[in-house]
C-alpha positions in Angstrom: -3.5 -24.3 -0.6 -4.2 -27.0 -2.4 -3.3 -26.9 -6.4 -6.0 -29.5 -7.7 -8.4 -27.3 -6.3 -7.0 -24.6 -9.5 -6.8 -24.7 -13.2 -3.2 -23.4 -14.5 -4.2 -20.7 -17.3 -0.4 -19.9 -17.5 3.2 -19.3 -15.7 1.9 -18.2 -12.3 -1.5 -17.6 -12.9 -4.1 -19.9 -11.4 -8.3 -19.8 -12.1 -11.0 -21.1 -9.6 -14.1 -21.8 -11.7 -17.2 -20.3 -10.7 -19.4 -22.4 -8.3 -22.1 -21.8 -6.3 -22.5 -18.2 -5.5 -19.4 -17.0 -7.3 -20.8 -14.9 -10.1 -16.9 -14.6 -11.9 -13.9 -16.7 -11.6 -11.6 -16.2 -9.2 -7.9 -15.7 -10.4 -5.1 -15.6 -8.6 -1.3 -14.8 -9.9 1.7 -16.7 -8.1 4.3 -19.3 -8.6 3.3 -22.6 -7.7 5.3 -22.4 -4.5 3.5 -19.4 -3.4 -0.2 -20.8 -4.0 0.7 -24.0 -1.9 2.1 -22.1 1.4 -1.0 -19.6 1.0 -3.4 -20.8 4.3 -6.9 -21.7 2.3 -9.1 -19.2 3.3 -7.1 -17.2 0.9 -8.9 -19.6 -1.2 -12.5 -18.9 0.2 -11.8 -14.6 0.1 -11.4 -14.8 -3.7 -14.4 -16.9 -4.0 -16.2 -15.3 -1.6 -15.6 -11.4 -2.9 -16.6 -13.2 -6.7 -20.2 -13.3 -4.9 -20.6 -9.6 -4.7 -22.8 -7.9 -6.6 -21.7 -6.0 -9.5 -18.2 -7.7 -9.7 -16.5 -7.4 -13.7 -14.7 -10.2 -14.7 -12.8 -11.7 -12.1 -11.7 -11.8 -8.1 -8.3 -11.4 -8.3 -5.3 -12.1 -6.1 -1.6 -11.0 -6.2 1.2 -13.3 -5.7 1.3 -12.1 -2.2 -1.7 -12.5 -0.8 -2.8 -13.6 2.6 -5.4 -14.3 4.9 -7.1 -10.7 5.6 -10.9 -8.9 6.8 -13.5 -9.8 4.2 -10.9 -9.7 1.1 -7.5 -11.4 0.9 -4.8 -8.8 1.2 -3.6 -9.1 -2.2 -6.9 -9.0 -3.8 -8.7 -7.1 -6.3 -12.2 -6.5 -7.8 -13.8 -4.0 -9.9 -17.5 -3.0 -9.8 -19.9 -1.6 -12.1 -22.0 0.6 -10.8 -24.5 0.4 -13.3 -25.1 -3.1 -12.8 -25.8 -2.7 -8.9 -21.8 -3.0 -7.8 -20.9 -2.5 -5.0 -18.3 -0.4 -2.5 -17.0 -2.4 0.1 -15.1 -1.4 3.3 -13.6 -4.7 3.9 -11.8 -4.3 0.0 -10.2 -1.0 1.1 -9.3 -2.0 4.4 -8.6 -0.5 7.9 -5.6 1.5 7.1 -7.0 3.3 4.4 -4.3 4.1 1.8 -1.8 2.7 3.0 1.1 3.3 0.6 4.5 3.4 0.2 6.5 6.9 -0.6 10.2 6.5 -2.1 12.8 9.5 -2.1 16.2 9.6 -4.1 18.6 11.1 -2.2 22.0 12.3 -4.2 23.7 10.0 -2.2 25.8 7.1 -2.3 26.7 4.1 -0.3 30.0 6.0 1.2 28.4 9.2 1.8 26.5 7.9 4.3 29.0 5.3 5.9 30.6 7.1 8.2 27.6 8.4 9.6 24.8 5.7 9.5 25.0 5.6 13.7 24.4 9.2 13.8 21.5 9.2 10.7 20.0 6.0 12.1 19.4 8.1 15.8 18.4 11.4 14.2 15.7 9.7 11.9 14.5 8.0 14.8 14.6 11.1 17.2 13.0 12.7 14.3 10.1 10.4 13.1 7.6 9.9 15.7 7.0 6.1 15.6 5.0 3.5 17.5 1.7 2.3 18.9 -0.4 5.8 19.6 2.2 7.7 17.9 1.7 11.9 18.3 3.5 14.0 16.6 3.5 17.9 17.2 0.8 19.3 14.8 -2.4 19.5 16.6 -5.3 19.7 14.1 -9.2 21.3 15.3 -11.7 22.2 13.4 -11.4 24.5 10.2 -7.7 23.1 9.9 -8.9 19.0 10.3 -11.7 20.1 7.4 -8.4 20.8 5.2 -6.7 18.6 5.8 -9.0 16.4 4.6 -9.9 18.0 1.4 -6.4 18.9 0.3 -4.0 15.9 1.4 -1.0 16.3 0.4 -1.8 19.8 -1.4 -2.7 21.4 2.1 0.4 20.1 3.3 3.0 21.5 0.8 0.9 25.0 1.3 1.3 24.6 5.1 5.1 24.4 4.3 5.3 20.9 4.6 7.2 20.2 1.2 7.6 21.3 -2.1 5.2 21.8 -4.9 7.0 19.6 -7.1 6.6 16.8 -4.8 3.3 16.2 -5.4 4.0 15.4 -9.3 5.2 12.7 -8.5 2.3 11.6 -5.8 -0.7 9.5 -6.8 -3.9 12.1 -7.1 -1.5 14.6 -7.7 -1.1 14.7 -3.6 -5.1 15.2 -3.5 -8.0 12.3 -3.7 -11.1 14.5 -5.4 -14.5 13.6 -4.1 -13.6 13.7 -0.5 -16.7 14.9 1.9 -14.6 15.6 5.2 -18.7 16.3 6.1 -18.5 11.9 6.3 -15.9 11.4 8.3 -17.1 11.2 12.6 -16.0 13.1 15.4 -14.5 10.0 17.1 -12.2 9.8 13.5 -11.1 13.4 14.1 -10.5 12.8 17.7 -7.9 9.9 16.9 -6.0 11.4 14.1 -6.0 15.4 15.9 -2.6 14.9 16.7 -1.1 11.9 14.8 -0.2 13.6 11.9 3.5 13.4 10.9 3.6 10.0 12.7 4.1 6.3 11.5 2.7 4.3 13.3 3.0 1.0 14.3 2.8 -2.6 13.0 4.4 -3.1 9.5 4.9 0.6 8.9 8.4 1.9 8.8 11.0 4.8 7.4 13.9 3.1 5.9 17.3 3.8 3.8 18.1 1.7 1.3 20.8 0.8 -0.9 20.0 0.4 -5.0 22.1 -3.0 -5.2 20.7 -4.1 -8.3 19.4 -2.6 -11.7 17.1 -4.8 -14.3 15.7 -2.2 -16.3 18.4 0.3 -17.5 15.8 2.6 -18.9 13.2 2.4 -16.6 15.8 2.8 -14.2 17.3 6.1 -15.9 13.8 7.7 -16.1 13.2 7.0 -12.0 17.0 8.2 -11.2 18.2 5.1 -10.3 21.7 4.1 -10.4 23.3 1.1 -8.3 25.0 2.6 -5.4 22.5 5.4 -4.8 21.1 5.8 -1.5 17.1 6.4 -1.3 14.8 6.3 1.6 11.4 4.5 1.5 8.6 6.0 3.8 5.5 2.8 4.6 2.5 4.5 6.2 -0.6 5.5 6.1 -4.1 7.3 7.2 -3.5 6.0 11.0 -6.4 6.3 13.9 -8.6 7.8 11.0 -8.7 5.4 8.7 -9.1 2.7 11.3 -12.3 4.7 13.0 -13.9 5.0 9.1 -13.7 1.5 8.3 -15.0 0.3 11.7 -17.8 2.5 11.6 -18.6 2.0 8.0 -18.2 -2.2 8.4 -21.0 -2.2 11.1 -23.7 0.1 8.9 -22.9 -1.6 5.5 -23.6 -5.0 7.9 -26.5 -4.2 9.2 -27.6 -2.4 5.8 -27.2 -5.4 3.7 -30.8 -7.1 4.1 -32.3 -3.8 3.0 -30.6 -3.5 -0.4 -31.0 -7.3 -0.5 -27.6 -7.9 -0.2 -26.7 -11.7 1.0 -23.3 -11.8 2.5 -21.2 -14.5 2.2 -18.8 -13.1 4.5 -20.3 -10.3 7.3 -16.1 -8.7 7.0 -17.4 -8.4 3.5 -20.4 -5.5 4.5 -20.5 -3.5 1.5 -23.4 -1.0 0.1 -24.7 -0.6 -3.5 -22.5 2.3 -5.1 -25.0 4.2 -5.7 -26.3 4.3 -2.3 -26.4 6.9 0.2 -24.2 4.8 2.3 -22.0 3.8 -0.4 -21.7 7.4 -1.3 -21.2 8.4 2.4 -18.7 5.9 2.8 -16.4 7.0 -0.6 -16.7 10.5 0.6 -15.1 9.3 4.2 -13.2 6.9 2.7 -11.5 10.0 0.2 -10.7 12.2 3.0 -8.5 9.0 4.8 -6.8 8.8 1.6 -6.5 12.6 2.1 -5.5 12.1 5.4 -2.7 9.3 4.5 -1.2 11.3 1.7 -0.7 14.4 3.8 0.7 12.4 6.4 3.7 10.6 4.1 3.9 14.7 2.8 4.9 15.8 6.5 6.9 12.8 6.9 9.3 13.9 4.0 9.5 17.3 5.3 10.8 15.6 8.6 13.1 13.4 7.1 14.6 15.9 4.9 15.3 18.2 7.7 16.7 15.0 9.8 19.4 14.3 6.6 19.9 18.1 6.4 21.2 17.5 9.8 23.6 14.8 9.3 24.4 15.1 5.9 23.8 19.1 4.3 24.9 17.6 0.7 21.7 15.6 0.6 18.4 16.8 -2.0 15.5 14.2 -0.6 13.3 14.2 -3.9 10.0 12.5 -4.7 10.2 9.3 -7.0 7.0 8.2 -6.5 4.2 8.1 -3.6 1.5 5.0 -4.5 -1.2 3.8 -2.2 -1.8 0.3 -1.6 -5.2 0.4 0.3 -8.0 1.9 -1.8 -11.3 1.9 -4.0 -11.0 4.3 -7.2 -13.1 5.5 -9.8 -11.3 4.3 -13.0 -11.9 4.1 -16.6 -10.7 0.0 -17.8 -11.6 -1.4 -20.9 -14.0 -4.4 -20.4 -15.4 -6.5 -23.6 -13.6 -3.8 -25.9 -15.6 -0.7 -24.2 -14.5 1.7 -22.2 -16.1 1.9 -18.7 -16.2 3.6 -15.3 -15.4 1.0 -12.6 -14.8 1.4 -9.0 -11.9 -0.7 -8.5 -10.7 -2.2 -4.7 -6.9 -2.8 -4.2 -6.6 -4.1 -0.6 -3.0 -5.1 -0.1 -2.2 -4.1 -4.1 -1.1 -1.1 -6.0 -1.9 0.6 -8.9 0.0 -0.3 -12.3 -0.2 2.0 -14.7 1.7 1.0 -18.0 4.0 2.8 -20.6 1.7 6.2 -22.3 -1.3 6.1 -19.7 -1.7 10.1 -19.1 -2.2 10.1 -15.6 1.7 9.3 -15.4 4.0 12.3 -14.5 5.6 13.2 -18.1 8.7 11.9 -17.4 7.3 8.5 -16.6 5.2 8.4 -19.6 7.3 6.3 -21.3 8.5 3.6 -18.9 5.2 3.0 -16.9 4.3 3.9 -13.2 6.7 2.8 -10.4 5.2 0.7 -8.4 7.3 0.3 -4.8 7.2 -2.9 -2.8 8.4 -3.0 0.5 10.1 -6.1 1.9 10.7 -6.7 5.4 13.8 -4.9 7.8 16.4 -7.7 7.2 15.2 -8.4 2.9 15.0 -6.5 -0.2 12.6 -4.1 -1.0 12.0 -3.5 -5.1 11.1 -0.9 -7.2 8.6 -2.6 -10.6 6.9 -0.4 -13.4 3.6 -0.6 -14.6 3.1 -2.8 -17.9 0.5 -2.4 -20.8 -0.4 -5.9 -20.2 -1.7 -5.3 -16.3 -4.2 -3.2 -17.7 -6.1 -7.1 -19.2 -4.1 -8.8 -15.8 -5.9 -6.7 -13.4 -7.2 -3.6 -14.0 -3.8 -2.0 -14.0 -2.8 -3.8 -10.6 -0.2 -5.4 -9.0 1.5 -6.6 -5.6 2.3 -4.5 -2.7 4.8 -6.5 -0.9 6.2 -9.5 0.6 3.1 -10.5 1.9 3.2 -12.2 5.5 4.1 -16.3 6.0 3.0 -15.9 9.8 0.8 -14.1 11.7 2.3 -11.6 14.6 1.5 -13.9 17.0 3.4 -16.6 15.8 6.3 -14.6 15.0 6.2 -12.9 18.9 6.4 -17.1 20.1 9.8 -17.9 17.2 11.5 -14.0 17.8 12.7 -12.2 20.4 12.4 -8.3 19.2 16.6 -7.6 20.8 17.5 -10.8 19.5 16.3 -10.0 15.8 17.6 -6.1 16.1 21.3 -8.0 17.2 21.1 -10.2 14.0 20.3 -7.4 11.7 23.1 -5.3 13.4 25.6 -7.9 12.4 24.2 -7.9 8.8 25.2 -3.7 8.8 21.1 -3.4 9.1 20.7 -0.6 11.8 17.1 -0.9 13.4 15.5 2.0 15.8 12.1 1.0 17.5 9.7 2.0 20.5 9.2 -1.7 21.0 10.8 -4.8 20.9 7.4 -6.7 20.7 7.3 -4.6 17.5 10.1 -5.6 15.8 9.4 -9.3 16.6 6.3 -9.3 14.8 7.8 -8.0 11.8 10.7 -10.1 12.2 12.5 -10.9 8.3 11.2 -14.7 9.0 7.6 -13.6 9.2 7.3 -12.7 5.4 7.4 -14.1 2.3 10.5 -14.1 -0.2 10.0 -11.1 -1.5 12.0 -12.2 -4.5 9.8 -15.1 -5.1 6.7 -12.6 -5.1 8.3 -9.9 -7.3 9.5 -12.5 -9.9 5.7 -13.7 -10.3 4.4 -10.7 -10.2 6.8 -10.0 -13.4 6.4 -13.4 -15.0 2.3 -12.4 -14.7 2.6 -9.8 -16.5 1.2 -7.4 -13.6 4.6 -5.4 -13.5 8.6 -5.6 -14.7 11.3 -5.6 -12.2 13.8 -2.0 -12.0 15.8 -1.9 -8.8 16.1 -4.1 -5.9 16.9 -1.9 -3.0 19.2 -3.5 0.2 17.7 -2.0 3.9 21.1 -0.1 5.8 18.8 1.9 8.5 15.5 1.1 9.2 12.9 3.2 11.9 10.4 0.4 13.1 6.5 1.7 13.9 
């Protein structure tokens, strides 16, 4: 991307006057480095999703945004509903809450040692992963229906967890306001028996290292120490989630012209909030988060019984379970007033700084963790939420390292044995279904995930707490 085509507001933040249809500025957070090796239609996303009706105060981008459907992955707008904003599928994306769930173990770095061979091959006998997935709940009827409604909540009760988990989860472990009603039969057919399963692509089950501590406090209040041993769990609402946004992409499309809605982008479809296909689509769009939650619940209970396997002396606890792939109904204070936005976060999480009481008491004080994975052979980080976010972004912040390449590319520069030999010789144990897999998501593929976190902190958006080393990682 080209700089002169930006105005520098400060350190790694970057404005895009409004022009033609753009109805805000864009703004977009990242080191200068970053913005330069983003492709340009990262460029024409932000202004494009500035167009949209209803949009407060800016079109946002994280320092690791990419190319993506209608909205950069990265980015983030907010919409008033009262002034004709919009819900747009395209802004929540395919994989609908998407999110990343981090455990603390008990352990440290030479409990494990001695037995990483034998953990790395019960995880992956354990954790169904790959391309159409199935795991060995079957879900019909009545049970789909709660599923849907509860999330994480039906899950614990189904004996899937612990009630304490869900403290710690995002929603409490349950999105209100989903209408299971919304959500088709061909979206129930594809999720029946892929709950409890990762996945494919970028999705992944992985034990870390904590090799380094920035925040001593933050890092006390999460139960973070360097040495421990956690395991971070990147999935989310599967076949469902990708059957509701197809589905809801082609009405809003074709629904556009009626509630005069010029696109600028047709991967931007949206519908007026206050709609009955807006409100059909948050309904849907609820249960997948439903869906995505109670699927990284079951996940837990099969990795904990996988480490109670292998290693009896371990206690697999929540830290924190955040979604990265969503549109919320949120409170944020715009022009001194407090008001009820619906705010998109495709490819970004949720911030939340020091005293906001939707934080778990015992993060109250510190701010919300905010997990970003890396790739199999980098770091992965653990931020908190800051007060300032809340003027940054609505509360927002990255999600990741953000891809360099598409999978393509990486498939044409990788070979998928070739990168799992490399990573074995760096004491990075990688399990897979397929080595077409693993090349895609090869280390090379992705940004520095340094470089991304250290914006994201220099913006403001979120402070730095542990940086987390990958020892065994189960590929999707």
């Amino acid at each position: 991307m080209d700089l002169d085509r930006l105005r520098q507001e400060a350190e790694d933040c970057w404005r895009i006057e409004p022009a033609g249809a753009m109805r805000v500025p864009g703004i977009l957070y990242a080191n200068s480095d970053l913005v330069r090796a983003m492709d340009d239609k990262v460029y024409e996303q932000i202004c494009n999703v500035a167009a949209l009706p209803g949009i407060v105060a800016a079109s946002y981008a994280m320092p690791d945004a990419h190319w993506g459907y209608g909205f950069p992955i990265g980015g983030v707008a907010a919409f008033d509903p009262e002034q004709g904003g919009v819900v747009s599928a395209g802004g929540v994306g395919f994989d609908i809450s998407c999110g990343v769930r981090t455990l603390v173990t008990g352990l440290k770095r030479a409990d494990i040692e001695a037995k990483r061979e034998r953990l790395a091959d019960t995880l992956f006998a354990a954790i169904p992963a790959g391309l159409g997935s199935t795991g060995a709940i079957r879900l019909r009827g009545g049970e789909m229906d709660a599923m849907l409604a509860g999330g994480a909540k039906w899950a614990v009760r189904r004996g899937w967890g612990r009630p304490e988990d869900l403290d710690y989860t995002e929603e409490g472990g349950c999105m209100a306001g989903a209408v299971p009603g919304e959500v088709s039969e061909q979206a129930r057919r594809r999720q029946r028996d892929e709950m409890g399963t990762l996945g494919s692509g970028n999705h992944y089950l992985e034990v870390q290292e904590v090799v380094a501590i920035h925040d001593t406090t933050a890092a006390e209040a999460f139960g973070l120490a360097v040495g421990d041993i956690v395991v971070s769990i990147h999935c989310g609402s599967r076949g469902l989630g990708h059957q509701i946004g197809t589905e809801f992409l082609r009405s809003m499309a074709m629904a556009a012209p009626r509630h005069g809605i010029s696109l600028p982008d047709r991967e931007l479809a949206c519908a007026p909030i206050r709609s009955p296909l807006g409100e059909s689509y948050l309904g849907a769009m609820r249960a997948g988060i439903n869906c995505a939650l109670a699927n990284r619940q079951i996940l837990t209970h099969l990795a904990r019984h996988a480490f109670e396997r292998v290693l009896p002396q371990a206690d697999l606890q929540v830290l924190y379970d955040v979604s990265h792939n969503t549109c919320k109904e949120e409170e944020h204070e715009v022009d001194g007033k407090p008001v009820r936005l619906f705010v998109h976060r495709k490819g970004a999480t949720r911030a939340l700084g020091p005293g906001h009481p939707q934080l778990p008491p015992a993060y109250r004080e510190v701010g919300q963790p905010v997990l970003i994975g890396g790739s199999m052979g980098t770091a992965s980080w653990i931020l908190a939420g800051t007060r300032e976010s809340e003027q940054r972004a609505f509360s927002s912040a990255c999600h990741g390292a953000g891809r360099a390449m598409s999978r393509r590319k990486a498939t044409k520069q990788w070979h998928g044995r070739q990168v799992i030999d490399e990573l074995a010789a760096r004491g990075i144990l990688i399990r897979s279904q397929s080595y077409r897999g693993v090349a895609e998501e090869a280390p090379g593929a992705y940004k520095d995930v340094d470089a991304v976190v250290e914006s994201a902190e220099t913006a403001g958006l979120a402070r730095k707490v542990a940086r987390l080393a990958p020892l065994i990682c189960v590929k999707g």
